[in-house]
C-alpha positions in Angstrom: -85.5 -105.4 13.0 -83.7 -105.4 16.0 -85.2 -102.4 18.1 -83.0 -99.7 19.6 -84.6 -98.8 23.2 -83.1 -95.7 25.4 -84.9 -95.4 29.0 -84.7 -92.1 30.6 -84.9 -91.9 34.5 -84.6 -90.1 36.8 -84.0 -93.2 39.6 -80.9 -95.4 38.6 -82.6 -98.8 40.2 -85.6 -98.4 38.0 -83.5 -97.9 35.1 -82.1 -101.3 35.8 -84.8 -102.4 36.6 -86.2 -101.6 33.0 -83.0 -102.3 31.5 -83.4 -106.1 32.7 -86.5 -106.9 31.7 -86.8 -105.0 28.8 -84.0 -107.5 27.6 -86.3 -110.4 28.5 -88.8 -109.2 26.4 -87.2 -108.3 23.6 -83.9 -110.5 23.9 -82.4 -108.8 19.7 -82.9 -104.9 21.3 -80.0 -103.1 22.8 -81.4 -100.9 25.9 -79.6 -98.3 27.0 -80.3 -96.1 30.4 -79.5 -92.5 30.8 -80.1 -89.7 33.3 -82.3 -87.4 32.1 -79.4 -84.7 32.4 -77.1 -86.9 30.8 -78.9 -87.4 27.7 -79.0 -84.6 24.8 -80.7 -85.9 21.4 -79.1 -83.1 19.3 -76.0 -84.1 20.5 -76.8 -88.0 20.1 -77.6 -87.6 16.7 -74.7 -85.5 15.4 -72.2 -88.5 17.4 -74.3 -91.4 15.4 -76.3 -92.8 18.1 -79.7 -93.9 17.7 -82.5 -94.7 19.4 -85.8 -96.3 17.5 -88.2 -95.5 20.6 -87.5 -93.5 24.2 -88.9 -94.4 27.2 -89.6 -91.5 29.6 -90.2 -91.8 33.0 -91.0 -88.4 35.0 -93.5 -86.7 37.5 -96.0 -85.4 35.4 -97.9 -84.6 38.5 -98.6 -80.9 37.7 -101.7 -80.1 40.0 -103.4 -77.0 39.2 -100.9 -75.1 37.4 -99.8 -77.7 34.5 -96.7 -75.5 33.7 -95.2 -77.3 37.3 -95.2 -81.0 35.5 -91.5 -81.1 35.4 -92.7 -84.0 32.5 -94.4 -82.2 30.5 -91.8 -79.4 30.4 -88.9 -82.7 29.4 -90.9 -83.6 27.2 -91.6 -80.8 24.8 -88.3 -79.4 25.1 -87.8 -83.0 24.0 -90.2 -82.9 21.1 -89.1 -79.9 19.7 -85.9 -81.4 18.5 -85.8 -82.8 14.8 -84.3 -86.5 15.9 -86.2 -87.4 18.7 -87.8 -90.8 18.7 -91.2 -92.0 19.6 -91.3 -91.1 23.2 -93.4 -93.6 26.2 -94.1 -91.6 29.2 -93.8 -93.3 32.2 -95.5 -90.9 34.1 -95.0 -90.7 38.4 -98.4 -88.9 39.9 -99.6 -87.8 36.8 -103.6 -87.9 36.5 -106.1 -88.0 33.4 -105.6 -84.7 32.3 -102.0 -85.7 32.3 -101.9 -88.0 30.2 -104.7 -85.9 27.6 -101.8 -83.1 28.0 -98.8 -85.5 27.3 -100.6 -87.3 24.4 -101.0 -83.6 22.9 -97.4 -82.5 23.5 -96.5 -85.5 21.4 -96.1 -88.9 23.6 -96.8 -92.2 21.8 -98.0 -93.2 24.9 -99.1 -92.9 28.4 -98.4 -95.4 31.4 -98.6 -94.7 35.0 -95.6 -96.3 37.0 -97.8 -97.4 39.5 -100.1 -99.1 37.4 -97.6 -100.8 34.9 -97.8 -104.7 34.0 -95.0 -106.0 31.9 -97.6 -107.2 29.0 -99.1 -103.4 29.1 -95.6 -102.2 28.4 -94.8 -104.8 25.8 -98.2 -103.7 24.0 -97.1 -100.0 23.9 -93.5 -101.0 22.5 -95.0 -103.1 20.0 -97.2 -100.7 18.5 -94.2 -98.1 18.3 -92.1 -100.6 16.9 -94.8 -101.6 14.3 -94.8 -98.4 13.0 -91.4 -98.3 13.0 -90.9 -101.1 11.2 -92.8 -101.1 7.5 -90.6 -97.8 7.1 -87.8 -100.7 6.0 -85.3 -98.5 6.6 -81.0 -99.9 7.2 -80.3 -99.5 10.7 -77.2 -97.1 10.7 -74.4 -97.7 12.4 -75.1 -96.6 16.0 -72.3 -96.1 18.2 -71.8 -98.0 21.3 -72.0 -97.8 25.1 -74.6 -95.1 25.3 -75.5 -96.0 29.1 -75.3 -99.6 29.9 -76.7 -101.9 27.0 -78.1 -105.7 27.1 -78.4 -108.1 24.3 -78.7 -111.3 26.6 -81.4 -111.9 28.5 -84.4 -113.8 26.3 -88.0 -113.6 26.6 -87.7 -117.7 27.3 -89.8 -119.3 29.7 -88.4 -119.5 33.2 -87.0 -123.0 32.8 -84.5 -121.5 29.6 -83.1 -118.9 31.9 -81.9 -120.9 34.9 -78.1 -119.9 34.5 -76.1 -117.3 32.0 -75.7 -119.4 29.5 -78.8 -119.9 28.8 -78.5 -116.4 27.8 -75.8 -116.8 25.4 -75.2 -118.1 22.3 -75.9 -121.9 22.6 -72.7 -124.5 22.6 -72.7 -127.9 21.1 -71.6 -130.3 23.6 -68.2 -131.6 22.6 -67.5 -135.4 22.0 -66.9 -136.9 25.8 -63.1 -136.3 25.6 -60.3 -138.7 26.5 -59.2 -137.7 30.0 -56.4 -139.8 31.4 -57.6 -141.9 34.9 -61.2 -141.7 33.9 -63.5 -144.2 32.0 -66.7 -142.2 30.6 -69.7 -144.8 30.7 -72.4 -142.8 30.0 -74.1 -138.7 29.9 -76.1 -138.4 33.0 -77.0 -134.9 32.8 -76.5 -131.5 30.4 -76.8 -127.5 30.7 -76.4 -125.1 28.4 -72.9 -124.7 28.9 -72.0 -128.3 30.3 -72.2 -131.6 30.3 -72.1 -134.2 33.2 -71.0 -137.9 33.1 -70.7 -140.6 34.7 -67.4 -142.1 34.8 -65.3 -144.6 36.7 -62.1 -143.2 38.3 -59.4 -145.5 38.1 -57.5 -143.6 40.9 -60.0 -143.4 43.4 -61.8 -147.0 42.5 -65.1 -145.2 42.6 -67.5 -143.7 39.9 -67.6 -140.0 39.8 -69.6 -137.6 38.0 -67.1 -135.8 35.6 -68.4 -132.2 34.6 -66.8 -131.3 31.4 -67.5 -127.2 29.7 -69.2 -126.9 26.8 -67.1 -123.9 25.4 -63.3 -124.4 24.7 -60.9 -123.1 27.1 -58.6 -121.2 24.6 -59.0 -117.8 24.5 -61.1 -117.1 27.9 -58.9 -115.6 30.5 -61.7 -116.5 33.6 -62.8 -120.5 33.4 -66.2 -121.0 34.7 -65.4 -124.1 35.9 -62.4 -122.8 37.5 -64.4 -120.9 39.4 -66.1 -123.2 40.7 -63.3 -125.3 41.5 -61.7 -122.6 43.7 -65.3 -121.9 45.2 -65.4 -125.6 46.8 -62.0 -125.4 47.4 -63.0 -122.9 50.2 -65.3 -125.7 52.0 -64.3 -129.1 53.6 -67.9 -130.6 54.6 -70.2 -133.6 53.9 -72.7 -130.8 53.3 -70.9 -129.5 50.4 -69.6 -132.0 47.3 -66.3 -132.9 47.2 -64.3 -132.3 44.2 -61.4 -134.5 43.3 -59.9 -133.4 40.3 -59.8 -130.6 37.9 -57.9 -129.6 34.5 -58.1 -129.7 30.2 -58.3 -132.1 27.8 -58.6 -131.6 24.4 -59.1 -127.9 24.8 -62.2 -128.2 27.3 -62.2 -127.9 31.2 -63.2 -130.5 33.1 -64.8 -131.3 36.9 -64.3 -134.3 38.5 -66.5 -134.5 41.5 -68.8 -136.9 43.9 -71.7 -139.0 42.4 -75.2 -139.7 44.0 -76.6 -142.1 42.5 -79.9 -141.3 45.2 -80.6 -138.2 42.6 -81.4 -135.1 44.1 -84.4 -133.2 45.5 -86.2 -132.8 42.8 -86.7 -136.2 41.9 -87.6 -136.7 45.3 -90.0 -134.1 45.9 -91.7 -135.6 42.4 -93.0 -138.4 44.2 -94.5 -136.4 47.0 -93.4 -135.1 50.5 -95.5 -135.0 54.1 -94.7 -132.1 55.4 -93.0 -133.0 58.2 -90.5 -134.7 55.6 -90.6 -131.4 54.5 -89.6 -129.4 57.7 -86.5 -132.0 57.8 -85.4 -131.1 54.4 -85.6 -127.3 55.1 -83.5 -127.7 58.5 -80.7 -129.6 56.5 -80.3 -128.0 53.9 -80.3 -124.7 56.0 -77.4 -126.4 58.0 -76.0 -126.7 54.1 -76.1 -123.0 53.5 -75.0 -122.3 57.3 -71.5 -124.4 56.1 -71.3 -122.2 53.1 -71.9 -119.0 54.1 -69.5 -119.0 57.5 -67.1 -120.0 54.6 -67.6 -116.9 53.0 -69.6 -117.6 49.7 -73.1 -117.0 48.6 -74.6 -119.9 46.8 -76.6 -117.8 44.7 -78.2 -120.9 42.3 -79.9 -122.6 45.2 -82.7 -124.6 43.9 -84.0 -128.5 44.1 -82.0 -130.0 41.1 -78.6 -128.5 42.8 -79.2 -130.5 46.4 -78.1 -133.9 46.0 -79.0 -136.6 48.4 -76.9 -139.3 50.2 -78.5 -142.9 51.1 -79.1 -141.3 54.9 -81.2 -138.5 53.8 -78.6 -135.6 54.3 -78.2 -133.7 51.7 -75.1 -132.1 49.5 -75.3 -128.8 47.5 -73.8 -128.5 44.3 -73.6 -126.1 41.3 -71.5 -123.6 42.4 -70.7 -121.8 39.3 -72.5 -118.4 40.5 -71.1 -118.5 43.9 -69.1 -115.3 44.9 -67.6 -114.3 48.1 -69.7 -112.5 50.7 -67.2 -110.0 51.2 -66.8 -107.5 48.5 -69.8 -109.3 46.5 -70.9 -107.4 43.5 -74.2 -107.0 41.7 -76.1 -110.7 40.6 -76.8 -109.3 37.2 -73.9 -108.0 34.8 -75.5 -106.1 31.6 -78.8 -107.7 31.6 -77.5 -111.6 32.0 -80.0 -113.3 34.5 -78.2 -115.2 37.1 -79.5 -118.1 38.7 -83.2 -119.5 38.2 -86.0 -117.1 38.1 -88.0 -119.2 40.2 -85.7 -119.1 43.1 -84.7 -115.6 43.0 -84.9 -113.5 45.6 -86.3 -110.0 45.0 -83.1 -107.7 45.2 -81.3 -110.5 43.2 -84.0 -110.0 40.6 -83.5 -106.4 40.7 -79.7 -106.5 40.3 -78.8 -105.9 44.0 -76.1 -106.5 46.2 -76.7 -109.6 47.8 -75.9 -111.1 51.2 -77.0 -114.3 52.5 -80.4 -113.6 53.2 -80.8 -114.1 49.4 -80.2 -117.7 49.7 -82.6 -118.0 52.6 -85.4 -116.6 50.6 -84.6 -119.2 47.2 -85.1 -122.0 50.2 -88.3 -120.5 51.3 -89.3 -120.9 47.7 -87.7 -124.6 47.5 -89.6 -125.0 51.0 -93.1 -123.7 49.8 -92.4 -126.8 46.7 -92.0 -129.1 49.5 -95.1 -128.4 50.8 -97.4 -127.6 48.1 -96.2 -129.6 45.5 -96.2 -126.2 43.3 -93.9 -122.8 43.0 -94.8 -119.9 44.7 -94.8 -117.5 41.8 -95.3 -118.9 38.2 -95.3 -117.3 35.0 -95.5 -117.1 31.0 -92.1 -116.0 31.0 -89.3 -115.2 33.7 -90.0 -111.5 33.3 -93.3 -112.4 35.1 -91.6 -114.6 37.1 -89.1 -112.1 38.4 -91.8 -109.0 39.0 -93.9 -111.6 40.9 -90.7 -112.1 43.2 -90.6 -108.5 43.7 -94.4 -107.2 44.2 -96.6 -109.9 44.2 -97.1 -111.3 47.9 -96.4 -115.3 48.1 -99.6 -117.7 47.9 -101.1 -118.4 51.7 -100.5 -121.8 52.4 -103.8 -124.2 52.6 -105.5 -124.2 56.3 -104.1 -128.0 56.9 -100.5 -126.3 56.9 -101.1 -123.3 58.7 -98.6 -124.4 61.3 -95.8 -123.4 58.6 -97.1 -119.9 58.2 -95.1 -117.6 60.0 -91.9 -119.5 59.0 -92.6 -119.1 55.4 -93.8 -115.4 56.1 -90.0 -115.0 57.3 -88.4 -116.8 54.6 -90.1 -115.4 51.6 -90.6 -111.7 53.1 -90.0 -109.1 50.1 -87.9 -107.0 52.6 -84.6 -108.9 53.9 -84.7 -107.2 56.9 -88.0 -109.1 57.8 -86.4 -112.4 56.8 -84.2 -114.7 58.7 -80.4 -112.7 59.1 -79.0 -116.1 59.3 -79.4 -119.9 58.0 -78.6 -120.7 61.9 -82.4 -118.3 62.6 -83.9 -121.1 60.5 -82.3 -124.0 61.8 -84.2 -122.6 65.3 -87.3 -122.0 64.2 -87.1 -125.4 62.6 -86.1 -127.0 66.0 -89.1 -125.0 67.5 -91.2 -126.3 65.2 -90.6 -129.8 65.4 -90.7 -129.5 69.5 -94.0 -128.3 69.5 -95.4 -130.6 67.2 -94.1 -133.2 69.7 -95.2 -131.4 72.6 -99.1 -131.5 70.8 -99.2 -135.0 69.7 -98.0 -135.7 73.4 -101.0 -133.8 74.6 -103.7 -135.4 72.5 
């Protein structure tokens, strides 16, 4: 059965909050988000909608004279309806008696804001929904767009939800198509929604890496990889790939773009990394960012697999499907579709924020704390972990022998962006700095 999940609240960023990662968990529901003023069950049920469990968040902090909770008083005007669903109370400074008092007027449930845990939730909605469920009724034919509604985001781990389409419907990769100039020799990488060769370019006498889509062009009036065509378009450096070609054939877009054979960071940072190695990697790539962000664009997808590396040891950034202008840039997450890995998101980009360039700083505080360590700052079971780690849980402290890094990595993976670095040209500085007085001390001794 594919649940039905309505969150009431009063805050619209916890709502989306919710919304998000009540996606992840259950990745079949459709959760909608109301208002609490906006929502009248009588009046839902008479227009078809339905909900098969209502999430309630509210102060149900009545002190000494319970009639005060403005939650209790929601919810038993809510209760004494005839088509109201299971409620969960989310319940802002409620205490014990609370909750006695909530469980009595009804509630399926009781869970503190402060105190919830994303597998505490998931154990409340699964006992609703199990009761729910043996009743084997036909889900009737609810109507749509009540609030905002997700369908996309799975309950994968991390790794499966590095980009949208790994929140879609899965595509076959096509045949490698015929595309006129270009000699395919071989598949050197694959995402969910495209597939990379390598290919020899009988115009430019070089081998390329030809990115072809996954999903057919016809019928789609914005082309992903059109998208990220006109995005590089917008920046002529070393520090950014070139792009040589783009178009159709046989009903699929293609990329034609620069090759490193020299792999990217990932690879690299598999076979380990001193930490002064390390520091050089975080300046450059910040110089990287620096490029693209005085162009005007947000990477928004920075992570080790998308910085390539030449045979000098400078590095190129690629990937820029989820890039988007700086000015005018909307929200990173569109009806409950993860952008971007979870393990390099910052925290307003896993909360559905507005983003600016300090976003991208923080994912290379996260890439820089790999470096180091050898190991991600925040790990998980899932990305809904993942994600709420990136939001409350404060990063590791690095071991004593790299204590000298501290501070840098405080500012690079702050939960606040006004505590971070404003700028990828900050970091370059405190890189420099860095570097000089390690100098200055081995001089010394």
């Amino acid at each position: 059965m594919s649940a039905r999940i309505l969150v009431v609240d009063r805050d619209p960023k916890y709502r989306e909050w919710l919304r998000l990662h009540l996606g992840i968990l259950y990745p079949e529901a459709t959760v909608s988000t109301l208002a609490p003023e906006e929502w009248d069950a009588g009046k839902d049920a008479e227009e078809g909608h339905c909900h098969d469990t209502l999430i309630l968040g509210a102060d149900f902090g009545s002190g000494p004279d319970e009639p005060r909770s403005e939650g209790l008083r929601l919810l038993r005007r809510l209760q004494a309806g005839e088509t109201v669903p299971p409620i969960i109370v989310l319940a802002e400074r409620g205490d014990e008696l609370a909750a006695v008092q909530a469980i009595r007027a009804g509630a399926a449930d009781y869970l503190p804001k402060r105190l919830l845990r994303p597998l505490r939730l998931k154990a409340s909605l699964d006992e609703v929904l199990r009761r729910i469920e043996p009743r084997g009724r036909e889900a009737p034919a609810c109507a749509p767009d009540i609030g905002q509604t997700t369908r996309e985001v799975a309950a994968q781990p991390p790794e499966a939800v590095s980009r949208p389409a790994a929140l879609l419907t899965s595509s076959r990769a096509p045949e490698p198509p015929r595309i006129a100039d270009y000699t395919i020799t071989r598949k050197i990488g694959e995402s969910e929604k495209a597939v990379v060769y390598l290919a020899a370019s009988d115009r430019l006498a070089s081998e390329i890496a030809l990115k072809v889509s996954k999903v057919p062009r016809e019928g789609r009036a914005t082309q992903a990889l059109e998208r990220e065509y006109q995005a590089i378009l917008a920046v002529h450096d070393p520090a950014v790939v070139r792009i040589f070609d783009h178009g159709t054939a046989g009903g699929y877009e293609y990329l034609a773009m620069e090759y490193f054979p020299l792999g990217d960071l990932k690879m690299r940072m598999q076979v380990g990394m001193p930490d002064s190695e390390a520091l050089k990697f975080l300046e450059k790539i910040a110089a990287a960012l620096a490029v693209v962000h005085r162009a005007g664009l947000l990477h928004r997808d920075l992570k080790p697999p998308n910085v390539m590396l030449r045979d000098n040891d400078n590095v190129v950034l690629i990937d820029f499907g989820l890039a988007r202008l700086l000015e005018g840039t909307h929200n990173s997450t569109y009806t409950g579709v993860l952008r971007g890995s979870p393990y390099y998101m910052s925290p307003e980009q896993a909360m559905g924020e507005k983003l600016d360039p300090r976003s991208d700083l923080y994912s290379l505080g996260v890439i820089f704390h790999e470096m180091l360590t050898g190991r991600k700052p925040f790990t998980g079971a899932s990305a809904m972990e993942v994600l709420q780690q990136h939001v409350n849980t404060p990063p590791p402290r690095l071991p004593a022998s790299l204590s000298r890094y501290a501070s840098l990595m405080a500012r690079l993976l702050s939960k606040r962006r006004e505590s971070r670095f404003g700028t990828a040209e900050e970091v370059i500085a405190a890189c420099v700095a860095l570097r000089n007085g390690r100098r200055r001390t081995s001089s010394a001794a």
